[in-house]
C-alpha positions as CSV (number, residue, x, y, z in Angstrom):
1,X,0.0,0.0,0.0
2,X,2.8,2.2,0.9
3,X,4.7,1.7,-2.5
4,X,1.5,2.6,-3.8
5,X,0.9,5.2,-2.2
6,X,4.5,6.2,-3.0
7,X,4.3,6.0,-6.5
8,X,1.1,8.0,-6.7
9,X,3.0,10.8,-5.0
10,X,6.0,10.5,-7.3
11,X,3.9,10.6,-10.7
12,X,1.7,13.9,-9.0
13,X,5.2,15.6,-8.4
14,X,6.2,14.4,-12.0
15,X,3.3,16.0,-13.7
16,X,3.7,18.6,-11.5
17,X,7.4,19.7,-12.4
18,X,6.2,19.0,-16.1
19,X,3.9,21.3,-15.8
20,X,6.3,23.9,-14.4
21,X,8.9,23.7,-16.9
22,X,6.3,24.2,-19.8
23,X,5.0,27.6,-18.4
24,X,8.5,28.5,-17.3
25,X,9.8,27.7,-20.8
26,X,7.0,29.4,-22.5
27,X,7.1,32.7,-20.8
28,X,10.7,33.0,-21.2
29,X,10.1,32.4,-25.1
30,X,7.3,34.0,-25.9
31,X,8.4,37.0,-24.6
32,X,11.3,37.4,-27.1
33,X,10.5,38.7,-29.9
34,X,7.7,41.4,-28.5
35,X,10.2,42.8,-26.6
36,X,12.8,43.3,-28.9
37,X,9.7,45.2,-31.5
38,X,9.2,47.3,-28.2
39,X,12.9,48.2,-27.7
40,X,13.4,49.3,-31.5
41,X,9.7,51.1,-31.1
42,X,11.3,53.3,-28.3
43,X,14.5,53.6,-29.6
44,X,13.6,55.0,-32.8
45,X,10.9,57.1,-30.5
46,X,13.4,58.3,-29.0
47,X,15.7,58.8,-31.8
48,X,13.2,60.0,-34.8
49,X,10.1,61.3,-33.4
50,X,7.2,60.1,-35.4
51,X,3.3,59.5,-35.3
52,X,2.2,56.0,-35.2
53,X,0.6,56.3,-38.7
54,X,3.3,57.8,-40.0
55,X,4.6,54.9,-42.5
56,X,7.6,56.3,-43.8
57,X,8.7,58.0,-40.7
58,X,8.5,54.1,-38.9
59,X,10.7,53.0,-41.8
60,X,13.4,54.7,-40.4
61,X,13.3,52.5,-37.2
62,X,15.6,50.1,-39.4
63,X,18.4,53.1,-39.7
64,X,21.8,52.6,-38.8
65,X,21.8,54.3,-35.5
66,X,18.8,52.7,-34.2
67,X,19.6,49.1,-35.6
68,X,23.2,49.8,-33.5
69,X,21.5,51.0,-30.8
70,X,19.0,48.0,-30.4
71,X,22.3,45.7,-31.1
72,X,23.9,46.7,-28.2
73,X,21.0,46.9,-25.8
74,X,20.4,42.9,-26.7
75,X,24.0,42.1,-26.4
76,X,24.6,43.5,-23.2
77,X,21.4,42.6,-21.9
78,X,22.7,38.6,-22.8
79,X,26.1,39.2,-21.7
80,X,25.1,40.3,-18.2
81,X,21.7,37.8,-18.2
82,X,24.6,35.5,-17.8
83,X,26.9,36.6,-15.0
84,X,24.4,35.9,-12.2
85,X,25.1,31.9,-13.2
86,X,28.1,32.4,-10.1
87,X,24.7,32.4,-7.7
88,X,24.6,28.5,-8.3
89,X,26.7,27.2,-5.8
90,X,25.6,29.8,-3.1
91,X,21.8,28.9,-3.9
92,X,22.8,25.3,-3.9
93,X,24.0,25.7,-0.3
94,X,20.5,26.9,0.3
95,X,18.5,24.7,-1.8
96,X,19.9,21.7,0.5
97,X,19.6,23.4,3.6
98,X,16.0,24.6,3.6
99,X,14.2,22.5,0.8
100,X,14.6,22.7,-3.3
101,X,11.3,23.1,-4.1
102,X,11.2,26.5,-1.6
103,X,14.3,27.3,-3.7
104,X,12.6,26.7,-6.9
105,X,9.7,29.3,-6.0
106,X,12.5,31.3,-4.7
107,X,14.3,31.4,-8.4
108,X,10.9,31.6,-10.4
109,X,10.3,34.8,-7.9
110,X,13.5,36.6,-9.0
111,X,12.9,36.3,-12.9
112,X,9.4,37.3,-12.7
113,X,11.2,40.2,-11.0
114,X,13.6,40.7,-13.5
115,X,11.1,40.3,-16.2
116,X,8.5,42.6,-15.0
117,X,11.5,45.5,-14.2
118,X,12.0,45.1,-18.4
119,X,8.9,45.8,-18.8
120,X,8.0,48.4,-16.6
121,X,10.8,50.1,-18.1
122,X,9.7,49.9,-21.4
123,X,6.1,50.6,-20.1
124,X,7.6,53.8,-18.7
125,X,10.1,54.6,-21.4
126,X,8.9,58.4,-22.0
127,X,10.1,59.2,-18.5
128,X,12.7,57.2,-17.9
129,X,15.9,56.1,-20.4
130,X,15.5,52.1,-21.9
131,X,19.0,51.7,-20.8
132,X,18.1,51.1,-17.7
133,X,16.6,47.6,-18.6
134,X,20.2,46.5,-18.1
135,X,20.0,46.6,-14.1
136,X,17.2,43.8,-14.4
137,X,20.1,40.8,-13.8
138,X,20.4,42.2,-10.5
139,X,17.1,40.1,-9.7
140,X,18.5,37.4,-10.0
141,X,20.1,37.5,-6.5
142,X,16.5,36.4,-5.4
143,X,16.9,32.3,-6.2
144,X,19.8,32.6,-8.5
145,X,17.7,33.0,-11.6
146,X,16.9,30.2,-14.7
147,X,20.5,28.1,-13.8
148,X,18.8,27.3,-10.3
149,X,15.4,27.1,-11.9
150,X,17.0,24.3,-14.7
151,X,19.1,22.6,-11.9
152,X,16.1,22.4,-9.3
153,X,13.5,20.8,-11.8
154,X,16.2,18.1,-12.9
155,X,17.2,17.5,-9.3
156,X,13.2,17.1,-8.1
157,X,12.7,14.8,-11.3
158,X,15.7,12.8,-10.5
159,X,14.5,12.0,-6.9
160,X,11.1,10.3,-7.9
161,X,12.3,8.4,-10.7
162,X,14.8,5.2,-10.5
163,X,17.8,4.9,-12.3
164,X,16.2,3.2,-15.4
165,X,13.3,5.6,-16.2
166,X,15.7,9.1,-15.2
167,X,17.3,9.1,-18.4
168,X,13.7,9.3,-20.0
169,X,12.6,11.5,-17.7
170,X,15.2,14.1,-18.7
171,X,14.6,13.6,-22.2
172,X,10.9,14.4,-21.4
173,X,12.0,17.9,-20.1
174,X,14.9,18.5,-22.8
175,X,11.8,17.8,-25.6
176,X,9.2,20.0,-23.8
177,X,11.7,22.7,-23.8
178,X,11.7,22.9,-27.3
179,X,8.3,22.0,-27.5
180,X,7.2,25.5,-25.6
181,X,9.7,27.0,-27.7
182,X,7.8,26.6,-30.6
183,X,4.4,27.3,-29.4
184,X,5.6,30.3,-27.6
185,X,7.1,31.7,-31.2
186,X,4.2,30.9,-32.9
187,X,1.9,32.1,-30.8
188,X,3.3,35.3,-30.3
189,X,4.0,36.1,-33.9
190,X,0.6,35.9,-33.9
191,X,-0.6,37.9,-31.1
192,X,2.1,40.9,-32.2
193,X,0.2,41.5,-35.4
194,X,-2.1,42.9,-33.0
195,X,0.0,44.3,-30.1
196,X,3.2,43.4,-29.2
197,X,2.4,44.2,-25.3
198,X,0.3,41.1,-25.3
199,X,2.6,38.4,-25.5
200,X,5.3,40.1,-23.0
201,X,2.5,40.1,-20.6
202,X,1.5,36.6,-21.7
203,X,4.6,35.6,-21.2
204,X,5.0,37.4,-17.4
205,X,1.6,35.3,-16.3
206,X,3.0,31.8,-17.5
207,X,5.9,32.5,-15.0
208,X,3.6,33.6,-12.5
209,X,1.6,30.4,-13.1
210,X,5.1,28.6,-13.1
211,X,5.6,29.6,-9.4
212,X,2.1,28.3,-8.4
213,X,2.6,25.3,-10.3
214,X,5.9,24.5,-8.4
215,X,5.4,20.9,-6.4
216,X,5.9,20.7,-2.6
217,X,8.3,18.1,-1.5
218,X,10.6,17.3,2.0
219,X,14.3,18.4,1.8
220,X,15.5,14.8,0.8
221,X,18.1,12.7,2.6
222,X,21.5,12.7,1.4
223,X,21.5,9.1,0.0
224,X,18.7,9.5,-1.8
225,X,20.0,12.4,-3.6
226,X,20.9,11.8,-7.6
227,X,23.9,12.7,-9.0
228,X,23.5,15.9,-11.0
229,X,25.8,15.1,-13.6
230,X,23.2,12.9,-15.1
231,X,20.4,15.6,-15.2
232,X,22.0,17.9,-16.6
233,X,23.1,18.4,-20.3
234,X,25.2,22.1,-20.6
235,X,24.2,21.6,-24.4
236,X,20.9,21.2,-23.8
237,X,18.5,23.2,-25.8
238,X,16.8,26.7,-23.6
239,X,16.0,30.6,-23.9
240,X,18.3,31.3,-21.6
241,X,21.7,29.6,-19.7
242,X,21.4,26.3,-17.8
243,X,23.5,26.3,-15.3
244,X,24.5,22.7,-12.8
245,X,25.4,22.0,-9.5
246,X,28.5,20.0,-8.7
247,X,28.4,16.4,-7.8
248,X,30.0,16.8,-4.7
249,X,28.2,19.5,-4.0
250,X,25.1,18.3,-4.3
251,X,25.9,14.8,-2.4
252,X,27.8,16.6,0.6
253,X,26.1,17.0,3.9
254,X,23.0,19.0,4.1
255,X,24.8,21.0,7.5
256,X,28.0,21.5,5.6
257,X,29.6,25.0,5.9
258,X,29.7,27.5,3.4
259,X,33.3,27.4,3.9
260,X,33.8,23.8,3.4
261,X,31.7,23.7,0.1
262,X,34.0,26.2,-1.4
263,X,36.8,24.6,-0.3
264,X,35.2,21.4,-2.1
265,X,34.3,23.5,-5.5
266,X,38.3,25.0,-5.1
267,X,39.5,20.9,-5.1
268,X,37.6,19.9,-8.3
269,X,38.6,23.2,-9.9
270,X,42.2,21.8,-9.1
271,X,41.0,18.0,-10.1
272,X,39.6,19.5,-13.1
273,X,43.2,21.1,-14.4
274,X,44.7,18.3,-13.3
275,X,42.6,15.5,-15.7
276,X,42.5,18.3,-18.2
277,X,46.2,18.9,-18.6
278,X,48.2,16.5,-20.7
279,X,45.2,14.9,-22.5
280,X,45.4,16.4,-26.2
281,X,42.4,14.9,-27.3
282,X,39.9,16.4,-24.0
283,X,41.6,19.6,-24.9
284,X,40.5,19.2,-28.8
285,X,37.0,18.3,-27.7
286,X,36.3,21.1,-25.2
287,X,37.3,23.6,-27.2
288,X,35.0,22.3,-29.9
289,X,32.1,22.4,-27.6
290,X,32.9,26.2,-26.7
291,X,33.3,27.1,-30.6
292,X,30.1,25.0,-31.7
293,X,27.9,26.8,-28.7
294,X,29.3,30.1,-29.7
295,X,27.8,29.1,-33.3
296,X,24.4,27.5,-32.1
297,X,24.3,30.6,-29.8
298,X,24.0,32.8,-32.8
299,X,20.7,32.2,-33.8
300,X,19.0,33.1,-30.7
301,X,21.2,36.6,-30.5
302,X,20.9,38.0,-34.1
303,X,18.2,35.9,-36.1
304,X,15.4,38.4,-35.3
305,X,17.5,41.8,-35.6
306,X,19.4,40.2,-39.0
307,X,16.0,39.1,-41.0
308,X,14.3,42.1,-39.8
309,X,17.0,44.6,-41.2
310,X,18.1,42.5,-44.0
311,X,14.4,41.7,-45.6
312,X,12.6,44.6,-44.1
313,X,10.2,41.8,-42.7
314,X,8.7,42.9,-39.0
315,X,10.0,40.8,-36.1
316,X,6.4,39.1,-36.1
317,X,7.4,37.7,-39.6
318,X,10.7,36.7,-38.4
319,X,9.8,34.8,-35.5
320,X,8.2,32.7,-37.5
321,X,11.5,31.7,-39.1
322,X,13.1,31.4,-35.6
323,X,9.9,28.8,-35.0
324,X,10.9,26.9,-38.4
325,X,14.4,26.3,-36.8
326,X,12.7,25.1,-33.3
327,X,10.4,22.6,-35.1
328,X,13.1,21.3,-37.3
329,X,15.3,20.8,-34.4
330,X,13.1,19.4,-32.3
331,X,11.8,16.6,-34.7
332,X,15.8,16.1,-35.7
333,X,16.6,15.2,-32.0
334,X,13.4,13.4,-31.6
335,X,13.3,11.3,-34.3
336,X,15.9,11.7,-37.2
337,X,18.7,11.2,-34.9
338,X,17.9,8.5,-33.0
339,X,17.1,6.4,-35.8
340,X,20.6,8.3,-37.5
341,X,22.7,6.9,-35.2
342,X,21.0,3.5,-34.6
343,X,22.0,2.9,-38.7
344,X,25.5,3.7,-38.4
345,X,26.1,1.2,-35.4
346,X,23.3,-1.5,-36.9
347,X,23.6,-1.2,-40.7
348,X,27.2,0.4,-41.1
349,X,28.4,-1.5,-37.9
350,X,30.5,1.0,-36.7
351,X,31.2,1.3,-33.3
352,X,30.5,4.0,-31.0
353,X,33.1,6.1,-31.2
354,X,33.0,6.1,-34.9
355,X,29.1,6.6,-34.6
356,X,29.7,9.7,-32.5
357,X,32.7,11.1,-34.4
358,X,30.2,11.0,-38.1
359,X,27.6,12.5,-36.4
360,X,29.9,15.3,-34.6
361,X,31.6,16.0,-37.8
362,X,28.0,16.1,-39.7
363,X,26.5,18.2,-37.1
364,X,29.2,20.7,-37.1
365,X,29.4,20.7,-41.1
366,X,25.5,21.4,-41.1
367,X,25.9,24.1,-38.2
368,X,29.1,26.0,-40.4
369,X,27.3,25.5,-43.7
370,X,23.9,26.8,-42.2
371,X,25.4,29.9,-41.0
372,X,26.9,30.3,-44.2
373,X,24.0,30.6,-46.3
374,X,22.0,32.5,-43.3
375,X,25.1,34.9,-43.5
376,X,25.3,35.4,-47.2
377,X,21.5,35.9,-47.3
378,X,21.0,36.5,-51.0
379,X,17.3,36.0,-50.6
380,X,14.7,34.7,-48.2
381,X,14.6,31.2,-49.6
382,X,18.7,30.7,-48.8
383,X,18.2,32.3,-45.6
384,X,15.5,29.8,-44.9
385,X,17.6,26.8,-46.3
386,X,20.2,28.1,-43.9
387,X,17.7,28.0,-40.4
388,X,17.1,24.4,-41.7
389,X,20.5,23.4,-42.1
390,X,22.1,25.0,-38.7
391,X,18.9,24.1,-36.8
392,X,20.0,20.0,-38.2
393,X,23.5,20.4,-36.1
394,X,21.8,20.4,-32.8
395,X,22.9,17.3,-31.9
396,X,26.3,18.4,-31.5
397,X,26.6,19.0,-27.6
398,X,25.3,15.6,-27.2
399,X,27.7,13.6,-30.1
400,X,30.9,15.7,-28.2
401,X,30.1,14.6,-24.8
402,X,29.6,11.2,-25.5
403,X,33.2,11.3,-27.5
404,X,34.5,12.5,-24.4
405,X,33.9,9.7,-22.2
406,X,35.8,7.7,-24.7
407,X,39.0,10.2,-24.0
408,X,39.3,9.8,-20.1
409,X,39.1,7.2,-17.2
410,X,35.8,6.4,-16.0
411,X,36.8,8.1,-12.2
412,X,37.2,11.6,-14.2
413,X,33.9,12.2,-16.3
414,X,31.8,14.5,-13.3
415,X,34.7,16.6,-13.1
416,X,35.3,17.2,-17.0
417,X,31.1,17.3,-17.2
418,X,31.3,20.3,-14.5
419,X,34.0,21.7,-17.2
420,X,31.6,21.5,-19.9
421,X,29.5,23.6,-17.6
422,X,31.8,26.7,-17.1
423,X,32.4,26.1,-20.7
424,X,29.0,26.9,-21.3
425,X,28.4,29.6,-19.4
426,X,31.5,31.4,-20.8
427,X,29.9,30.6,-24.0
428,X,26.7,32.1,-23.4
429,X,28.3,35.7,-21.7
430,X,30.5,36.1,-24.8
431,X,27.7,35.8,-27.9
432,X,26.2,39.1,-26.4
433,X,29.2,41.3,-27.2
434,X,30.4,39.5,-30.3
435,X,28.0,39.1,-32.2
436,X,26.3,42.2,-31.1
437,X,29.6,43.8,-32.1
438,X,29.7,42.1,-35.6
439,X,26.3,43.2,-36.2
440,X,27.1,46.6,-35.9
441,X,30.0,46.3,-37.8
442,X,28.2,44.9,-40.8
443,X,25.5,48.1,-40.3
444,X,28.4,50.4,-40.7
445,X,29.5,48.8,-44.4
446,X,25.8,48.4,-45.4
447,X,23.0,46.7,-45.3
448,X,24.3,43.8,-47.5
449,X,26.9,43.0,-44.9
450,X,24.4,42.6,-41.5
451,X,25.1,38.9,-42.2
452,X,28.3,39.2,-40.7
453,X,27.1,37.7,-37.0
454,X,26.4,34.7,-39.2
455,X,29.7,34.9,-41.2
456,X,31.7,34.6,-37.5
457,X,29.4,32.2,-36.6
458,X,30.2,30.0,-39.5
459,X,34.2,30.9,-39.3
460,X,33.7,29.4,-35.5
461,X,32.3,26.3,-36.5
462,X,34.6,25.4,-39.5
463,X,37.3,26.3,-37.2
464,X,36.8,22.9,-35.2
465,X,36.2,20.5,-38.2
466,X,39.7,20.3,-38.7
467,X,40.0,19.4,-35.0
468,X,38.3,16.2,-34.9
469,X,41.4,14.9,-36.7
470,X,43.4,14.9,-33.5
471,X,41.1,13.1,-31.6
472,X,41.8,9.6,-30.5
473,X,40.2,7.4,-28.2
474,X,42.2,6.8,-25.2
475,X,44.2,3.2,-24.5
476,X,42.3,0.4,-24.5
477,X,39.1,2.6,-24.4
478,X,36.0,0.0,-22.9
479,X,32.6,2.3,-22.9
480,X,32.2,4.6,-19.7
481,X,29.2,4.0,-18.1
482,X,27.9,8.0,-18.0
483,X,26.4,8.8,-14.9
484,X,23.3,7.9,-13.9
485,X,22.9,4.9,-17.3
């Protein structure tokens, strides 16, 4: 009775956390495109006055001064959305201490804060300057903003589910991700043709509804809690960074000192250089992860800002495009890939290494080729081809980290998947100022040239396809077991 009784609970606080990754997901999506319309609105407010039916005078909202402008108001905004990702470990401390599902709420609080502080801002924008949208990271000291949100939700799922069905579990979340994704772009493409104040404000109530929806659940005992390194993919698709916890960390005793957890994060930081150092072929595959997440990263920075400019299309119109990659990518991880990589070990009888190294080299082809054609942009229909093509290479993160447990003893892999980690989060502060930058500089050669985020991008990704070449499995490589399988 009690096992039933248990597993009735576990499947309520499954649905549950379901649930509140969807609306969290969805109200950080669908809130992307509206707002970037409303920046350029008040820029070029701002800028050139005009009258709202005043057709030609709104043209000039794609001029060089306001596109540069609106450039580095989104860069900087992503470059210091990312900074508050140090607040993990302090927020982990806190999670175990006084329950994660209070430190869930806790995080969900903080971005609706720094969500609604955007929008007031904007709300407010003839009194007050836009700029000032920049301070709204500072929010994310309440919780520790979407990389506790990420980690919490993997860390609840992983304590009601066994060791067979986690794996599954995750995948659930990683496809429902991308599932609100899409909805969210599509739906608020839609609702901007009528005002783009709707979806931002949409998008504010599915994180409010997000913090309702939030399960309640005991702080857990220590040897019931899962190993994070097997909930948490730093490629994994998301709006915004996903940030981890460290094994140790999150295994340690629930009374540890704040001193003594930093001393444990300073040993794995010394672990970490330690299994890094001397192995050639970790080094290789690392720094093709950063370079192939500074690519991927491009799409979400520039996509709307580039079509926009380029094809004089409103951001409405080119979310639509940004929902043509999500879908594609989606039903490539879902399906297509799967079934890819099944064939080359079945039919093809490779082994896995050799099944991993094709598809890593395939993925990053598609993602350097795709940025390419986005980049060159000689009409819509290449541009499109180009979505397609990068949005096929999003398997990458995956393909890599599975090569890398063929590169390292089976004792090192939580330390070089926290490394992956800080990887990622380096990543995703840096595509804010460079490819805000190279937007800017295309503006000032002309029009023809705002592909130039995409040309980068595509430099980045070819720059690591020559790479694979010195990777090698390591002696007598037997398959690591990854954490958690």
């Amino acid at each position: 009775m009690s096992h039933e009784i248990d597993n009735t609970r576990s499947k309520r606080m499954l649905l549950l956390l379901y649930l509140t990754a969807f609306l969290f997901f969805l109200g950080e999506n669908i809130q992307q495109a509206p707002r970037t319309q409303i920046y350029e609105t008040i820029i070029c407010h701002r800028m050139l006055p005009w009258n709202s039916k005043d057709t030609p005078a709104r043209e000039g909202c794609k001029s060089k001064a306001v596109q540069e402008e609106l450039a580095f108001l989104k860069g900087t905004e992503r470059l210091l959305g990312a900074l508050p990702t140090i607040l993990v470990i302090p927020w982990s401390i806190f999670a175990e201490r006084y329950g994660r599902c209070l430190s869930l709420k806790l995080a969900l609080v903080g971005v609706l804060c720094e969500e609604a502080w955007s929008c007031l801002i904007c709300w407010f924008s003839d009194v007050v300057p836009i700029r000032l949208i920049l301070l709204a990271p500072l929010f994310e000291i309440i919780g520790g903003g979407p990389a506790i949100i990420t980690t919490i939700v993997h860390l609840l799922a992983a304590e009601v589910t066994t060791p067979e069905t986690r794996t599954s579990t995750f995948f659930v979340i990683r496809a429902m991700a991308i599932a609100a994704a899409i909805l969210a772009q599509l739906v608020s493409s839609f609702l901007m043709t009528r005002n783009a104040w709707v979806p931002w404000l949409l998008g504010l109530l599915c994180i409010l509804l997000a913090m309702f929806a939030v399960p309640y659940a005991p702080n857990p005992s220590i040897k019931n809690s899962p190993d994070e390194n097997t909930m948490l993919d730093p490629g994994q698709h998301n709006a915004r960074s996903m940030g981890t916890l460290n094994q140790e960390e999150t295994l340690s005793s629930k009374h540890a000192t704040i001193r003594s957890r930093l001393a444990l994060v300073a040993k794995q930081l010394q672990e970490g250089t330690k299994v890094v150092y001397g192995n050639f072929s970790l080094i290789v595959l690392l720094a093709m992860s950063f370079l192939g997440e500074l690519c991927e990263d491009s799409l979400a920075m520039v996509l709307l800002l580039y079509i926009s400019k380029r094809y004089s299309w409103e951001f409405a119109q080119a979310n639509f495009l940004w929902a043509l990659g999500e879908a594609v990518q989606f039903v490539f991880l879902i399906i297509l890939l799967p079934h890819i990589s099944t064939m080359l070990l079945a039919r093809f009888r490779m082994n896995a290494y050799a099944a991993d190294f094709t598809i890593s080299i395939a993925s990053t082809t598609m993602l350097s080729l795709g940025s390419l054609l986005l980049g060159i942009g000689v009409s819509i229909p290449v541009a499109i081809i180009g979505v397609i093509l990068m949005s096929t290479g999003g398997g990458l993160q995956s393909a890599l980290r599975s090569l890398v447990t063929m590169v390292i003893s089976p004792d090192d892999i939580s330390v070089v998947y926290s490394i992956f980690t800080i990887l990622h989060v380096l990543s995703t502060s840096l595509v804010g100022p460079i490819y805000s930058g190279a937007f800017t500089l295309g503006l000032k050669f002309g029009e023809e040239y705002t592909g130039l985020p995409f040309i980068v991008a595509s430099t980045l990704a070819g720059l690591s396809l020559p790479l694979f070449f010195f990777v090698r499995p390591r002696h007598n490589y037997a398959p690591v077991q990854e954490p958690g399988n």
